[in-house]
Residue, then its C-alpha position, 0 to 999 in steps of 0.5 A: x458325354x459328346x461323341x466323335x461321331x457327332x462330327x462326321x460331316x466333312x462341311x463345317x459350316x453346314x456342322x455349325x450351323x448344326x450345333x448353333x442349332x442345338x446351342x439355340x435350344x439349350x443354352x438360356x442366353x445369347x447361344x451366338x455368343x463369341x470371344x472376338x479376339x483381334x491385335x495390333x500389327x505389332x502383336x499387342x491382343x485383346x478380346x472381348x465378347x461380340x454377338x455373331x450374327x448370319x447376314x446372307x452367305x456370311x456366318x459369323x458377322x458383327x456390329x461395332x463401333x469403326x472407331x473403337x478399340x476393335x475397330x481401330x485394330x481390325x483396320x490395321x490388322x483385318x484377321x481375328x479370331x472367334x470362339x463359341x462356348x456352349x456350356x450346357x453341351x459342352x463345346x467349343x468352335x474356334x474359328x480363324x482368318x480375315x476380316x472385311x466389311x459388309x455391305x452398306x446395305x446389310x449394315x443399315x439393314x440390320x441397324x435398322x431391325x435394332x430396338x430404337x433404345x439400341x439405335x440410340x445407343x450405337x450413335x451416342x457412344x464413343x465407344x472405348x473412350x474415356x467416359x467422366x459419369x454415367x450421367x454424362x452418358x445419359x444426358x447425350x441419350x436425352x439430348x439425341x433423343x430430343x433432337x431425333x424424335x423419329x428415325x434414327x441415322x444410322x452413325x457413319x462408324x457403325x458398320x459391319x464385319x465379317x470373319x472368312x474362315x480360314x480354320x474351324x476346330x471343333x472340340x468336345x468334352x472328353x472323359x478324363x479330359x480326353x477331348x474329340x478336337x477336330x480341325x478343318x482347315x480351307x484349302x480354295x473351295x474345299x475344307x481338309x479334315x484332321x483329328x487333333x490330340x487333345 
């Protein structure tokens, strides 16, 4: 069973970064796992599972497609929301508050980290569009790949993003469904503190 004191720190991202440690050593794949959740501006949500990353300063940041569904919302509506669930230690991390996009530099800097198979990938899709046949698909990852034997560009569309929390609650499993649900809410440079029912 989790503990309150668990969560004494008054920093919540040094708290985080804390628990992705933990996360890291007991859950068996992608522990930087999130729902992102985003929505149109007239309300309509969606969600859909991203890999957060650490790019710098910034914590929690993400790689798409600009033209994708999510890409498209995050331009109409830069706020989202994202939630890690680490179900070995039995934890969440909600987290809310706006979005921006990283620098050119960080992205083509990590675009070009990727596997070349994952670079391919990224310039290929249209992503969230109509798809006729998996074949479709793989004859334009042939087709590139002929035409770019060496280096791969990276795809003006793919870019970067990353979420400044404005809130970041951290929850853990309780006995009788008594949980420990922390909330820590930005206010300027400093974070205030509160316990939550559960």
């Amino acid at each position: 069973m989790s503990s309150s004191h668990d969560i004494d720190s008054a920093d919540p991202l040094e708290l985080f970064d804390s628990w992705l440690k933990q996360a890291q050593e007991s859950e068996p794949n992608d522990p930087n796992a999130a729902a992102l959740a985003t929505s149109t501006p007239d309300g309509v949500p969606s969600v859909r599972i991203v890999l957060a990353k650490r790019i710098g300063e910034h914590r929690f940041c993400f790689f798409t497609n600009a033209e994708s569904r999510k890409g498209i919302e995050l331009a109409e509506n830069p706020r989202a929301a994202l939630c890690f669930h680490w179900k070995i230690l039995r934890r969440q991390v909600r987290l809310e508050g706006k979005l921006s996009e990283l620098e050119v530099n960080d992205v083509d800097e990590y675009f070009n980290s990727r596997s070349r198979a994952s670079q391919i990938g990224a310039a290929v899709s249209d992503q969230s569009r109509i798809l006729g046949s998996r074949e479709e698909l793989e004859e334009r990852v042939r087709e590139f790949s002929e035409q770019h034997p060496g280096e791969i560009p990276r795809p003006g569309f793919w870019r970067g993003f990353y979420l400044r929390a404005e809130r970041i609650e951290f929850w853990l499993d309780g006995v009788n469904r008594l949980h420990d649900r922390f909330l820590f809410t930005r206010d300027g440079d400093r974070w205030q503190k509160a316990r939550l029912y559960p």
